[in-house]
C-alpha positions as CSV (number, residue, x, y, z in Angstrom):
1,X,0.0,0.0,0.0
2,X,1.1,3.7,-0.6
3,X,3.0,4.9,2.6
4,X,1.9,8.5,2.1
5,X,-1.8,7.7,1.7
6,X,-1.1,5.7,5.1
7,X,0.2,9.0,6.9
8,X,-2.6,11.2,5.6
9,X,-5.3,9.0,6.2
10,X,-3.9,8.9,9.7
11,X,-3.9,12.1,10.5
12,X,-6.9,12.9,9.2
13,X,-8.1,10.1,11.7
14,X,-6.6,11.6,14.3
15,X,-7.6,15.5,13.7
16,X,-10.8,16.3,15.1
17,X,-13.3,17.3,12.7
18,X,-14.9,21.0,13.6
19,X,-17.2,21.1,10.8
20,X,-17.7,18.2,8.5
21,X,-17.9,19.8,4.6
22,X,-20.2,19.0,2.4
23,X,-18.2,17.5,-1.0
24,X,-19.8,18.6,-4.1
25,X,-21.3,16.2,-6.2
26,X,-19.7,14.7,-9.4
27,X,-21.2,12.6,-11.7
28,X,-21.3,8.7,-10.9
29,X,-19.8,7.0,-14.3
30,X,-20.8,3.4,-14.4
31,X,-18.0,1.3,-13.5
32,X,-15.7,0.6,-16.0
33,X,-15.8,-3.2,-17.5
34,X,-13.8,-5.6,-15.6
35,X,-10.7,-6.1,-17.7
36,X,-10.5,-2.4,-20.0
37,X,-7.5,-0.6,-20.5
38,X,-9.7,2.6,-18.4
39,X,-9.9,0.0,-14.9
40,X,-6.4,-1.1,-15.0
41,X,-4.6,2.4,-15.1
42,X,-7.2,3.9,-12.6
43,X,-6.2,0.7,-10.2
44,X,-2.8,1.5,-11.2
45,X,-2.6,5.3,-10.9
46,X,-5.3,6.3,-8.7
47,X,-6.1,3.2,-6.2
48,X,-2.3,3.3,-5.2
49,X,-0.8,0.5,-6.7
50,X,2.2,1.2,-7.5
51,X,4.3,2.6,-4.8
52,X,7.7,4.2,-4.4
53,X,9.4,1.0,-3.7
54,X,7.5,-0.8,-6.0
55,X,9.0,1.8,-8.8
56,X,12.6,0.8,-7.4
57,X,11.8,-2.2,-7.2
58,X,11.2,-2.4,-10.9
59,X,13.9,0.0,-11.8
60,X,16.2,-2.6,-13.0
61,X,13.4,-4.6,-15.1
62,X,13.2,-1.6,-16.8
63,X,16.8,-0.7,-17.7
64,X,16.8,-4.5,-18.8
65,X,13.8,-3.3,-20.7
66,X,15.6,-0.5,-22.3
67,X,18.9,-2.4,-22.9
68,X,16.2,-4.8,-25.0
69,X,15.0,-2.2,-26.9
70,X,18.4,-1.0,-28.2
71,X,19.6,-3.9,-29.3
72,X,16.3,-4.6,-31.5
73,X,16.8,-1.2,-32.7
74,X,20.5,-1.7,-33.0
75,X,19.7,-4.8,-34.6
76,X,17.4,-3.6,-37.2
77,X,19.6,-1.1,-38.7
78,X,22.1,-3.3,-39.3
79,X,19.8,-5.6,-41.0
80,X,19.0,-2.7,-43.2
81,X,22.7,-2.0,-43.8
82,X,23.2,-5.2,-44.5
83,X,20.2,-5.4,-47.1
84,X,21.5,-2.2,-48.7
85,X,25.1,-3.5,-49.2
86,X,23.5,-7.1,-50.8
87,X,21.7,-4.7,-53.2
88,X,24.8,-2.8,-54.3
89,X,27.0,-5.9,-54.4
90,X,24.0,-7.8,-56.6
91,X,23.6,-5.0,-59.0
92,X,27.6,-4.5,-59.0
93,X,28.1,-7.9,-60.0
94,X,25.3,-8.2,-62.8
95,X,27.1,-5.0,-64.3
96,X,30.4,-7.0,-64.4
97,X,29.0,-9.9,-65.7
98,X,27.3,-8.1,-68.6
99,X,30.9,-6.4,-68.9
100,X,32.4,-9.8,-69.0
101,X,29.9,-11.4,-71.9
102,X,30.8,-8.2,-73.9
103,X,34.2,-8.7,-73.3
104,X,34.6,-12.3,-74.1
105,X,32.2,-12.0,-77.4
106,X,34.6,-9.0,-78.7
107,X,37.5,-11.6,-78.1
108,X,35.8,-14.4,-80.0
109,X,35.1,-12.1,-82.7
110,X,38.8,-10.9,-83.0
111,X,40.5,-14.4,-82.7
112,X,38.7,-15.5,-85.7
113,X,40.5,-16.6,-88.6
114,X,39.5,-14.0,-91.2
115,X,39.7,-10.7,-88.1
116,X,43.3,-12.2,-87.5
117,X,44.3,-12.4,-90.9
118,X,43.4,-8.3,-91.5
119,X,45.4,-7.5,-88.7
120,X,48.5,-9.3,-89.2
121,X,48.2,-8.6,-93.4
122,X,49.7,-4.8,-92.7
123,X,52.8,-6.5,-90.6
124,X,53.3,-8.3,-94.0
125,X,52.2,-11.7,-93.1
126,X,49.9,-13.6,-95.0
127,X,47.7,-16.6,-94.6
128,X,49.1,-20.3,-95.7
129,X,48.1,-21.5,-99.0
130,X,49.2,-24.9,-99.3
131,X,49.3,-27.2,-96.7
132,X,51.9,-27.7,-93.8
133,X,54.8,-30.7,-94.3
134,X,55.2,-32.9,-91.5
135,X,59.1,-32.9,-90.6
136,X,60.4,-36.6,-89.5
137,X,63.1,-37.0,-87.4
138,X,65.2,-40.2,-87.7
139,X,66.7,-41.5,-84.3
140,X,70.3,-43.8,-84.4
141,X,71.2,-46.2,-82.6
């Protein structure tokens, strides 16, 4: 129970009342449903139930709370960062792989026969018209 509530209900107890006042009259609300958000914070708040030591008491459930919460958050932007870096890397590597394709169809178009002859033809070199000799080699005992 609430320590101060304690005191002043104890000294009201204890004061003599000279003239008793009359309290004005406020508007009876029905009570609220048994299990709404509106009956649990009014127990909570205004029927006293949580104290000052029940607050330090549940100071360090709360940092743990809090520690929690920053390392979801933590956690989420690195997923994020992570995310974004997969997406650049993805799009990095399609790029060279288009570049690579490109690169290796210019290369098969120069090595052919006919691309190879037109450059080498200005070095003076031509193109073989009859067909190579096969050179034999006799070995003696």
């Amino acid at each position: 129970m609430n320590r101060f509530r304690e005191k002043i209900e104890e000294e009201l107890a204890n004061e003599d009342p000279i003239e008793e006042l009359e309290e004005p009259k406020l508007k009876k609300r029905e009570p609220a449903k048994e299990g709404s958000a509106t009956a649990f914070f009014r127990k909570l708040f205004v029927d006293g139930a949580v104290s000052k030591e029940a607050a330090t008491d549940m100071l360090p459930y709360l940092v743990f709370l809090c520690v929690i919460g920053m390392i979801y958050i933590a956690n989420s932007h690195m997923a994020v960062k992570r995310i974004r870096d997969i997406d650049r890397l993805s799009k990095e590597v399609k790029e060279l792989s288009w570049e690579y394709k490109s690169l290796k169809a210019e290369l098969m178009f120069k090595s052919k026969m006919t691309e190879v002859a037109k450059k080498v033809d200005t070095l003076g070199l031509r193109e073989l018209i009859e067909p190579p000799k096969k050179i034999v080699v006799e070995v003696r005992q």
